[in-house]
Legacy VTK file of the C-alpha trace (Angstrom):
# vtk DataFile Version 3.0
C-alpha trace
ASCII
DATASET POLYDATA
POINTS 80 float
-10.897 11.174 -7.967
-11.255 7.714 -7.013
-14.103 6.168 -5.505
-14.463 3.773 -2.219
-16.326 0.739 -1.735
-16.780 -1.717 1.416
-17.818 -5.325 0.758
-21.194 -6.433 0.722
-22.141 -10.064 1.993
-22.435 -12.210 0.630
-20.178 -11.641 -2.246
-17.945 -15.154 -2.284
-19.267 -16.100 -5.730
-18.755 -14.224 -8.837
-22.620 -13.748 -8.894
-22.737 -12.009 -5.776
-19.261 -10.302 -6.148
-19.524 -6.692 -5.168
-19.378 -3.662 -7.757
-16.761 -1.537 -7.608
-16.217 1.859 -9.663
-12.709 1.793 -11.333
-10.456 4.088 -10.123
-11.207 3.061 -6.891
-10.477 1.507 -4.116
-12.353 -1.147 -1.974
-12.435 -2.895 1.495
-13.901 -6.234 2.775
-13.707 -8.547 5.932
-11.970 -11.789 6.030
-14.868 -13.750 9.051
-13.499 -17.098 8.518
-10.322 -19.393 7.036
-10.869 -19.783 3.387
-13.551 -17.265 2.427
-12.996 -14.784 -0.256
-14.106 -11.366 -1.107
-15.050 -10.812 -4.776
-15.557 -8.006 -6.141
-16.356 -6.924 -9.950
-15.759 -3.653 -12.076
-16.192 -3.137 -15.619
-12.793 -3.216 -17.967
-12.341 -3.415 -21.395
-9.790 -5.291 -23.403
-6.686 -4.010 -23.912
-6.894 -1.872 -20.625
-3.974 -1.940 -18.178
-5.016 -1.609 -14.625
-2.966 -2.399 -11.501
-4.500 -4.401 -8.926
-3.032 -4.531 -5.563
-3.755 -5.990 -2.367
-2.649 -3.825 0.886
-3.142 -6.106 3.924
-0.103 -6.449 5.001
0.777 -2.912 4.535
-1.608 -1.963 6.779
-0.577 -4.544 8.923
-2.970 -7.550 8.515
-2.040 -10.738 9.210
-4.202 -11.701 5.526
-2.356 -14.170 3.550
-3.988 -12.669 0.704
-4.214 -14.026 -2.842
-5.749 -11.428 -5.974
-7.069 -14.060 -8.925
-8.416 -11.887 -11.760
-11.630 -13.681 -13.200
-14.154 -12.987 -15.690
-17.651 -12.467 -15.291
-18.546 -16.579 -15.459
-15.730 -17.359 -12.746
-13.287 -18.002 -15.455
-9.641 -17.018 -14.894
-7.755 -14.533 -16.899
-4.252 -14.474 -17.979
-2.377 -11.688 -16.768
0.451 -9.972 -19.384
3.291 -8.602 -17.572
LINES 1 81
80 0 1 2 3 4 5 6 7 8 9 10 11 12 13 14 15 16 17 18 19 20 21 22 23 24 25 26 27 28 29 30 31 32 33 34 35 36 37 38 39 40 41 42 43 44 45 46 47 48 49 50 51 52 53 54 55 56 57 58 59 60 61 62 63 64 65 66 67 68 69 70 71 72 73 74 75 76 77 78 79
């Protein structure tokens, strides 16, 4: 049973990113050009998990981007 989550501002920093419970889903507001939504969830290594984004499905005009970072900002590889 997967959980929901809506955004929580301000959460454009990976210190203020919003939790999220894993399955799960989550929702957020895009107020002006160039902000991002962050939120975090707990994962372990080794765990595969698909991320998606599902603007334009729903038909937003989002030119989304999904970056993967750890809990310092840092980015993380992803292994296709």
């Amino acid at each position: 049973h997967a959980s929901s989550t809506l955004e929580i501002e301000p959460n454009d920093e990976p210190k203020s990113a919003t939790a999220i419970v894993l399955p799960g889903q989550s929702a957020g507001r895009i107020d002006k050009p160039g902000e991002a939504d962050q939120f975090r969830f707990n994962a372990k290594r080794g765990e595969p998990w698909i991320l998606e984004v599902e603007a334009a499905r729903r038909g937003s005009p989002l030119d989304a981007r999904l970056d993967i970072l750890s809990a310092d900002g840092s980015p993380i590889d992803r292994v296709w």
